[in-house]
N, C-alpha and C positions, 0 to 999 in steps of 0.2 A: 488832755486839754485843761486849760488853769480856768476858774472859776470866773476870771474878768472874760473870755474867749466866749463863753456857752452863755452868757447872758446878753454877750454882743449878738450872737447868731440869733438867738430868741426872740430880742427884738429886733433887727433884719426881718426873721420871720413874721412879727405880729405886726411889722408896717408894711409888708409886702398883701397880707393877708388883709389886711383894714382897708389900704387902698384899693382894691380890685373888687371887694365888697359890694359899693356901688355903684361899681361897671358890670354888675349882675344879675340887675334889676333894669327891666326895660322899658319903655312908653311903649300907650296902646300900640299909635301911630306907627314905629315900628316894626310891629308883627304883623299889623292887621291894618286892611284897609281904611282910610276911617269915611271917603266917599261911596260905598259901597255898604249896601244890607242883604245881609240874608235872613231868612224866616224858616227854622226848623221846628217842626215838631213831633214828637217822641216821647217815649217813656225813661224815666231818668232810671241809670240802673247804679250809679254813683255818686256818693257828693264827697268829695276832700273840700276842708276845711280849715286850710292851713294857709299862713304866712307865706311868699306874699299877697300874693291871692285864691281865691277856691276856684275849684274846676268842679263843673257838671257833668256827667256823662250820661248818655244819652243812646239807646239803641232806636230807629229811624227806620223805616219800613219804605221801601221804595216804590213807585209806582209798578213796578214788574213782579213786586212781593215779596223779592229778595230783602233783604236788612242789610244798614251799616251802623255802624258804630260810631258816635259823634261827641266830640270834647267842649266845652267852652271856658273858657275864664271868664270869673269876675273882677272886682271888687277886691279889696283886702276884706277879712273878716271886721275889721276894727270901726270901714266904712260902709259896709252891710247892716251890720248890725245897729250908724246910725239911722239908716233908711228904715229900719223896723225889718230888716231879718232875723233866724235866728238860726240853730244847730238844725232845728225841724220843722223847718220853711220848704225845705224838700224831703222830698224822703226817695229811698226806692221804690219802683212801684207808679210814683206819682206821673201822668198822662200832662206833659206840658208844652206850649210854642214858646220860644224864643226867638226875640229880635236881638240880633245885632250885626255886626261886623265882621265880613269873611279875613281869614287870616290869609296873608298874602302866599303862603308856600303849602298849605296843605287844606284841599279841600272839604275836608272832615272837623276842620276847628275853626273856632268860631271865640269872638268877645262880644260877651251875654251884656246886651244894654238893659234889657227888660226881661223877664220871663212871665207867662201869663198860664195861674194855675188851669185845672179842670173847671175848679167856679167860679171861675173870673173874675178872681184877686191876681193884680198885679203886683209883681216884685222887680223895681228899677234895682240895677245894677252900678249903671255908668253916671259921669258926673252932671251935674245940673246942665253943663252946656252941651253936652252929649244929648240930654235929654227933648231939650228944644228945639232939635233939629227935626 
């Protein structure tokens, strides 16, 4: 293959890959119901911290005494951080409720509007008009 051929296909590749980019990222709205709250509370037993948004996780003790296992997203890290979060705003270990938004296909995940620690400091998540409601 000649040197004109593999830099045509290259970029093919890096404009197929750049376009669908931002068809990979989704609104709340979307996943998650946005007329609809849920209120869980649990002990977080994970926090990722990553692009494009962080996920909580969550083990949840059921009225029967069994446990589940519970996800939520946030936030990007970029707009946590300006709400006053930080890397160890959660930790594992830590006994917390969250408000927010059941996700529309799985009952176990959830979009974290507020989380409210053990001493009752809150951490909002969602955005100002999310928050008003």
């Amino acid at each position: 293959m000649n040197a004109l051929r593999v830099r045509a296909v290259l970029a093919g590749v890096f404009l197929v890959g750049a376009a669908s980019a931002p068809l990979a990222h989704h609104s709340v709205g979307a996943e998650f119901d946005v007329n609809g709250t849920v209120n869980i509370e649990g002990t977080v037993t994970k926090v990722e911290w990553f692009n494009p948004h962080i996920w909580i996780y969550l083990s949840v003790e059921n009225p029967d005494g069994s446990s589940a296992e519970y996800q939520c997203e946030g936030s990007s890290p970029n707009s946590l951080r300006r709400r006053g979060w930080t890397r160890d705003s959660l930790r594992p270990g830590d006994r917390v409720a969250i408000t927010g938004l059941p996700a529309r296909l799985d009952p176990y995940t959830c979009y974290a509007r507020a989380v409210s620690l053990a001493d009752g400091t809150r951490l909002f998540s969602g955005s100002a008009e999310e928050l008003e409601r």
